[in-house]
C-alpha positions as CSV (number, residue, x, y, z in Angstrom):
1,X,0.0,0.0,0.0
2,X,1.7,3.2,-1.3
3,X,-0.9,5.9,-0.9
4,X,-4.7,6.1,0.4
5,X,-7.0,8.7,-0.3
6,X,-9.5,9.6,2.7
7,X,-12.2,11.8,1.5
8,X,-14.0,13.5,4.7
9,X,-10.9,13.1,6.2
10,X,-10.9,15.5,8.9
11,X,-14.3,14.3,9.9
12,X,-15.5,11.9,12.4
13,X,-15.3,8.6,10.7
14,X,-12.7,10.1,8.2
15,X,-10.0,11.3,10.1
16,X,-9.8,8.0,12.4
17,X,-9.2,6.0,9.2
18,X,-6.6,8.4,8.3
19,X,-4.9,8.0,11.3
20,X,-5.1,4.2,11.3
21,X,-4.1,3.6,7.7
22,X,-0.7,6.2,8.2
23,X,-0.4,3.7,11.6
24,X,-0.9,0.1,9.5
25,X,1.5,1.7,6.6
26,X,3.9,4.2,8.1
27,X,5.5,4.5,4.7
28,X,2.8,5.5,3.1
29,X,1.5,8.8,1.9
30,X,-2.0,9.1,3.6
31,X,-3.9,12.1,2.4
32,X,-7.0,13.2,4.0
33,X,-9.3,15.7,1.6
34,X,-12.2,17.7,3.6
35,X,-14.1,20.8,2.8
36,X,-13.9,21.6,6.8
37,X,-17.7,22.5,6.6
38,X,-18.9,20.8,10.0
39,X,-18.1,22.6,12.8
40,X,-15.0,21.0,15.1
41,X,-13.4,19.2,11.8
42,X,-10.5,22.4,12.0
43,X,-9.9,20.7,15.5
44,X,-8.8,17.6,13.7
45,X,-5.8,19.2,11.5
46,X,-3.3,19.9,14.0
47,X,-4.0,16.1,15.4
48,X,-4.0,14.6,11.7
49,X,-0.4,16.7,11.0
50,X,1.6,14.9,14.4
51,X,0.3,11.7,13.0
52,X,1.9,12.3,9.6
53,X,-1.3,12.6,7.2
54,X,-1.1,14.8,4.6
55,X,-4.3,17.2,4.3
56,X,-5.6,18.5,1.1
57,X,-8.1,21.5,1.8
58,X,-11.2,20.9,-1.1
59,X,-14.3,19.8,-1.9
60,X,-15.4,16.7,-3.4
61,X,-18.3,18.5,-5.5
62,X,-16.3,20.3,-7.1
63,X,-14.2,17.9,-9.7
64,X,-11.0,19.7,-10.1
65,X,-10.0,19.6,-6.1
66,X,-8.9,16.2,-7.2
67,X,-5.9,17.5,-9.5
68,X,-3.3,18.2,-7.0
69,X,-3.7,14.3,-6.2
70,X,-1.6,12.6,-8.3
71,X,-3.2,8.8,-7.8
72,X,-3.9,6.4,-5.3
73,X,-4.2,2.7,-4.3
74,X,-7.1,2.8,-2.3
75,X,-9.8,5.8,-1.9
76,X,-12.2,5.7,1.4
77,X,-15.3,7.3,0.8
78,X,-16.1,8.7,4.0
79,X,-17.7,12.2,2.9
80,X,-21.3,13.0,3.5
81,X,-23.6,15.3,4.8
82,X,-24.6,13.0,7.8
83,X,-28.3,14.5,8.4
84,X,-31.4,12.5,7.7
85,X,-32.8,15.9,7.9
86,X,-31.1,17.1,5.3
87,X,-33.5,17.1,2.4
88,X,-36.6,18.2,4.4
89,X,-35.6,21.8,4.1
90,X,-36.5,24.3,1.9
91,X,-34.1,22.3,-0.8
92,X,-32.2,19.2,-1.0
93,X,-29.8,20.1,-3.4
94,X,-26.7,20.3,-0.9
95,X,-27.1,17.2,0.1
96,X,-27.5,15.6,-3.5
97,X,-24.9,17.4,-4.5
98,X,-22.6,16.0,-1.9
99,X,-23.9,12.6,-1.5
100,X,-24.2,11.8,-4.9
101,X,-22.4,14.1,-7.6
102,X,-19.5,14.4,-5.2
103,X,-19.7,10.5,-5.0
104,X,-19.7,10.3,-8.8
105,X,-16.8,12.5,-8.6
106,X,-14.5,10.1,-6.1
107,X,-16.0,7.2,-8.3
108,X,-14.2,9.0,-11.6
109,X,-11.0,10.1,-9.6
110,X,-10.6,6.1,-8.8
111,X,-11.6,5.5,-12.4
112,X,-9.0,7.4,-13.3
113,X,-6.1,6.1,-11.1
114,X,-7.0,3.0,-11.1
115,X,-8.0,3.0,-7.1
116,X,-10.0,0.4,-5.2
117,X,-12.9,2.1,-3.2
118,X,-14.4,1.1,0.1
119,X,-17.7,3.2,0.1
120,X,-19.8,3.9,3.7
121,X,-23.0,3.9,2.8
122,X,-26.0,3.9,5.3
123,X,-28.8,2.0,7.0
124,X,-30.5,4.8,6.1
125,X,-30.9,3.2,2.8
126,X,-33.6,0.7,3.9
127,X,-37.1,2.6,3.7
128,X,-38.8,4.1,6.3
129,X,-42.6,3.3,6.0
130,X,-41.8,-0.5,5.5
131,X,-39.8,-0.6,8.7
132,X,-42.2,1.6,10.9
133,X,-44.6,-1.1,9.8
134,X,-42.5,-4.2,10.8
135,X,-44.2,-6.2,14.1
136,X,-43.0,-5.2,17.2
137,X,-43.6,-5.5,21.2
138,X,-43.4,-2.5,23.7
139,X,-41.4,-3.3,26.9
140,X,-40.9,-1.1,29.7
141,X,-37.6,0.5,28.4
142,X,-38.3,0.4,24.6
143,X,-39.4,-1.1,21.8
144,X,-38.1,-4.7,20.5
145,X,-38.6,-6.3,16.8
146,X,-41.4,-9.4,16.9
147,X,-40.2,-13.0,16.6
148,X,-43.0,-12.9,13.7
149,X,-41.3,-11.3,10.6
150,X,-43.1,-11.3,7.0
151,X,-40.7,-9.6,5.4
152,X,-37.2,-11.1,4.2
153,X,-34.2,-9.8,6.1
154,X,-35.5,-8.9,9.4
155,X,-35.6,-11.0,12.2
156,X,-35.2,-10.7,16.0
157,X,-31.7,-10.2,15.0
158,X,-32.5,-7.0,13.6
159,X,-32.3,-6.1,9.6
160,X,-30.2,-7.6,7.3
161,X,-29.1,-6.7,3.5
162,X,-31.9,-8.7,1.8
163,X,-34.4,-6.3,3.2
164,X,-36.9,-4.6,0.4
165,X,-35.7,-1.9,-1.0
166,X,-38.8,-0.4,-2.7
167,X,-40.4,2.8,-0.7
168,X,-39.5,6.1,0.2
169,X,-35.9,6.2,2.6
170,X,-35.2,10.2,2.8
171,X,-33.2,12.1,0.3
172,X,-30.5,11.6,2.6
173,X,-30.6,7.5,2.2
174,X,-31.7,8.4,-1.4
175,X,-28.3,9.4,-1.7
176,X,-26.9,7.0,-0.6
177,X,-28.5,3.9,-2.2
178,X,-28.1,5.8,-5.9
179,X,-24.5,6.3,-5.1
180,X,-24.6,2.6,-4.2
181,X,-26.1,1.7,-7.5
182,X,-23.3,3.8,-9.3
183,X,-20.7,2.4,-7.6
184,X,-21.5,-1.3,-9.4
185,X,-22.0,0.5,-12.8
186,X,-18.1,1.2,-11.8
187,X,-16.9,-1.9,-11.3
188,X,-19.0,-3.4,-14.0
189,X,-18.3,-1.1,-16.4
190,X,-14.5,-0.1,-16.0
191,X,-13.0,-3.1,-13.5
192,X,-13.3,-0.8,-10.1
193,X,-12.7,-3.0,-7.2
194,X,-15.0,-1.7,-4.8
195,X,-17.1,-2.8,-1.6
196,X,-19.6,-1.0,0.3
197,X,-20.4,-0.6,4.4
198,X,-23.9,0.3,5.2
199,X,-23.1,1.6,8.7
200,X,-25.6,1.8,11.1
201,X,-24.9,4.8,14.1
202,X,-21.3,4.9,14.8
203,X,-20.3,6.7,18.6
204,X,-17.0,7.5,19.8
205,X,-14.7,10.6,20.7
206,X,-14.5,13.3,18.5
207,X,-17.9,13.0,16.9
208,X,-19.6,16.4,17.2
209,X,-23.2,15.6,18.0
210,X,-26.3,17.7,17.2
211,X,-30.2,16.7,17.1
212,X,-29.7,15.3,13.9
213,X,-26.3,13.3,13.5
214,X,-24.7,11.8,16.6
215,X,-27.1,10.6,19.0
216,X,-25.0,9.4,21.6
217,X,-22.3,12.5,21.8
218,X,-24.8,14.9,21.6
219,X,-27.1,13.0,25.2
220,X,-23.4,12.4,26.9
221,X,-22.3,16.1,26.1
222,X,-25.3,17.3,27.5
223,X,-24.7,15.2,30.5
224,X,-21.5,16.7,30.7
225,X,-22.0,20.0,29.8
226,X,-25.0,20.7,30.7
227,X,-28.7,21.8,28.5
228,X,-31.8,19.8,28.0
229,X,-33.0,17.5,25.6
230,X,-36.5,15.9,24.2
231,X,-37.9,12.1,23.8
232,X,-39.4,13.4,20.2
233,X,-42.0,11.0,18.4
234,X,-43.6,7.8,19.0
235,X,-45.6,9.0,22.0
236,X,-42.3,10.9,24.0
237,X,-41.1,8.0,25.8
238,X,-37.9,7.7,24.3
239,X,-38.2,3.8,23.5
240,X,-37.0,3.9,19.9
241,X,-34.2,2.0,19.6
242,X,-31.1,1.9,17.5
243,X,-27.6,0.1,17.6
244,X,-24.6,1.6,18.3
245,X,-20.9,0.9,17.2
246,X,-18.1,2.4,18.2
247,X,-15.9,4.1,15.8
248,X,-12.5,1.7,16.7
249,X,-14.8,-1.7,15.7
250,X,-15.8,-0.1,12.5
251,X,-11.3,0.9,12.0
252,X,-10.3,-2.5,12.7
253,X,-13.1,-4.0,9.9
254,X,-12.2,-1.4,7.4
255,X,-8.2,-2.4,7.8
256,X,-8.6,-6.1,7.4
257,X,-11.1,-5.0,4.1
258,X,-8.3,-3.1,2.9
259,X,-5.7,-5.9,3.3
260,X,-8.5,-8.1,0.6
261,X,-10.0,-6.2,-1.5
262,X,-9.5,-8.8,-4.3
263,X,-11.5,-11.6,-2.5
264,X,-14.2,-8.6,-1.2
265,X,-14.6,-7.0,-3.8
266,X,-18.5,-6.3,-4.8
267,X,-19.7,-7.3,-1.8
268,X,-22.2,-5.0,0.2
269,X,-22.4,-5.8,4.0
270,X,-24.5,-4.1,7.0
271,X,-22.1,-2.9,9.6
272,X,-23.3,-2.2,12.8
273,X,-23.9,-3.0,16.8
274,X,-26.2,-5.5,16.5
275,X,-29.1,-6.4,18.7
276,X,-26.4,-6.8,21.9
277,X,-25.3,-3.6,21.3
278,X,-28.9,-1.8,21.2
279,X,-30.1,0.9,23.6
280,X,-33.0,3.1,23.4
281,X,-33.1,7.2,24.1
282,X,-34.6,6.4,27.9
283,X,-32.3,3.9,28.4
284,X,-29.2,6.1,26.8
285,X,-30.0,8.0,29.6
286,X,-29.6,6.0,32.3
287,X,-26.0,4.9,31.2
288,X,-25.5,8.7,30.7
289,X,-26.7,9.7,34.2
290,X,-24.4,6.5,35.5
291,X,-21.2,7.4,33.7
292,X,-21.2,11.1,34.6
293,X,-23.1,11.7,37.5
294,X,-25.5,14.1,36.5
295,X,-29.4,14.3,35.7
296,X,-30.7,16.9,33.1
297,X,-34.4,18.0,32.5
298,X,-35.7,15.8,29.0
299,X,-39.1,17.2,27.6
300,X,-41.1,14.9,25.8
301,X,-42.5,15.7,22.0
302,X,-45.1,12.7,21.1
303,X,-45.7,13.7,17.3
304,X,-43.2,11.8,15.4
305,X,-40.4,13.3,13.4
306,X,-40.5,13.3,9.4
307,X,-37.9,10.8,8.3
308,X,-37.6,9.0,11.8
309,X,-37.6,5.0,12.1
310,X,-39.0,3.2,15.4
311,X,-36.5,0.3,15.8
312,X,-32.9,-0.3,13.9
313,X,-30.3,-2.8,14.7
314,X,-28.2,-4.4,12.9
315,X,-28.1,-8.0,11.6
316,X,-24.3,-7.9,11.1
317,X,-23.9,-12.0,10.1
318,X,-22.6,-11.9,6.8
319,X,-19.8,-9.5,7.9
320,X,-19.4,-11.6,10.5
321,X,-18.9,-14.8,8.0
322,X,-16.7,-12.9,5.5
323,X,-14.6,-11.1,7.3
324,X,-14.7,-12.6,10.7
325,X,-15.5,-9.5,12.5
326,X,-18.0,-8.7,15.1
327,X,-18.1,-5.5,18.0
328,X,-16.0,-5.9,20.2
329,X,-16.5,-2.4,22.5
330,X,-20.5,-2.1,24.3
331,X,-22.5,0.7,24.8
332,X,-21.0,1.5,28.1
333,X,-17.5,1.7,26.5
334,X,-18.8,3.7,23.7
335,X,-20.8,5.9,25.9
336,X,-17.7,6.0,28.8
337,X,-15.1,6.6,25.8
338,X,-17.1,10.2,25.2
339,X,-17.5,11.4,28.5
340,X,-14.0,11.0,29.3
341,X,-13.1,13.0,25.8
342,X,-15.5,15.1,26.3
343,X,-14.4,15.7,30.0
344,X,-10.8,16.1,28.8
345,X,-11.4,19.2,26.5
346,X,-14.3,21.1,27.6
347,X,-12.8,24.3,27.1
348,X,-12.5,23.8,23.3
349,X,-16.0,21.7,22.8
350,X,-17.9,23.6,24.9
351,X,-18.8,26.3,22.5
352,X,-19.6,23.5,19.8
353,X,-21.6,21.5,21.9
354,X,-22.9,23.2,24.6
């Protein structure tokens, strides 16, 4: 491995990679390209320098930010804009311009180079109305898939990749799934070697929560920091449920895919927590409250949220068979991993995430 291209690299999910590929192949040039729109991605550039990755200031929309990039082995698609909310506002064109042309652009830079490409994708990409209409049971703490499943690719295991893909998903997982769908063109059409990660919610240090993206910083950093929150849609409670995985399980998976991309190559595989590795927003609290000490008020808002899904997790088995991984780190871990960030630098987040 000579060189690897990161795009998002000074985000979340981006510049973690970054730093682990520059760690698995010291010799390497690592180059890390970001557009430094989110807020708290400039806090990542002095951290992403020490370790000795190169960072390329552009945008993956626009085509020639690509040029000063002579080629690459390996291109990890890690750009987005995150926000299920996203194309609800007034237009969705930022977010199909990002999520798809700007995909179509990395596609063509690998093209071009003749670059493998390991693309996250999203669970987002399943559609909503068909899993808000999937049997489920209401327990005192949150809501749990039936044993009774109709549909192919759910079970009590959560939702695999044969789920149906017809419906509406947001223009957010819209996005996503069409960038998908382009990505194969690619490989059938001009001999890319690419995979594709549909990552369920990934936690961990250095994620910059809001309402939207980043669940579990945003209820820890509140814990922490201080504010209020809301239980908003399916009656207030807060039982909605999704899995978690932190960000070092979803490193380590993406390494060993990078070390066999030959024998992986087309595959598509749902990455995620898992069913062991599912909380709900009531009982996110509670682990919250534990870890840090504090209580903060919640408000409750029972109409539910445009875009919003009752139960998620992940039926991660055929990652699990292919590439012998499975989470390793829990949702205390995850959750105990942020508050001890979080409580390390509250000076510099506070004004982000307070």
């Amino acid at each position: 491995m000579e060189s690897v291209l990161v795009t998002g690299g000074a985000g979340f999910v981006g510049a973690a990679l970054a730093i682990a590929a520059k760690r698995a192949y010291p010799r390497a040039r690592i180059i890390a390209v970001d557009n430094l729109k989110r807020r708290g991605s400039e806090l990542k550039l002095p951290i992403l320098r020490e370790r000795g990755v190169e960072f390329i200031h552009g945008d993956i929309r626009n085509p020639e930010d690509f040029d000063p990039i002579d080629g690459v082995d390996v291109v990890l698609e890690c750009s987005a804009e995150p926000s299920i909310l996203a194309g609800y506002g007034p237009s969705p064109g930022y977010v199909i311009n990002t999520n798809l042309n700007g995909t179509v652009n990395c596609l063509d830079f690998a093209r071009r180079c003749g670059a493998a490409t390991i693309f996250l994708s999203t669970s987002r990409i399943y559609p909503i109305e068909a899993q808000n209409g999937l049997p489920y049971t209401e327990e005192d703490t949150r809501f749990a898939l039936a044993a009774e499943q109709s549909l192919p690719g759910v079970s009590e295991r959560g939702i695999s990749e044969d789920f149906p893909l017809p419906g509406a998903r947001s223009m957010y997982g819209a996005t996503k799934l069409s960038s998908e769908l382009i990505l194969h063109e690619y490989r059938e059409t001009f001999g890319l070697k690419a995979l594709v990660n549909r990552c369920g919610i990934i936690a961990g240090p250095w994620q910059m929560g809001k309402v939207d993206q980043g669940v579990v910083t945003l209820w820890a950093a509140r814990h922490v920091l201080g504010g209020s929150l809301d239980y908003i849609g399916y009656g207030g409670l807060g039982k909605q449920v999704r899995d978690m995985l932190h960000l070092d399980d979803l490193v380590e998976l993406i390494l060993y895919q990078m070390e066999r991309l030959d024998e992986l190559d087309g595959e598509t595989f749902n990455v995620g927590g898992g069913l062991e590795n599912s909380v709900s927003l009531c009982e996110l609290t509670k682990v919250c409250e534990e870890l840090t000490g504090n209580s903060i008020e919640i408000g409750s808002v029972s109409e539910d949220r445009q875009g919003d899904v009752r139960i998620y997790y992940t039926d991660y088995a055929r990652v699990s068979e292919r590439c012998g991984w499975r989470p390793e780190r829990d949702i205390k871990t995850i959750v105990g991993d942020i508050v001890t960030w979080l409580e390390a630098h509250k000076e510099e987040l506070g004004p982000i995430l307070a």
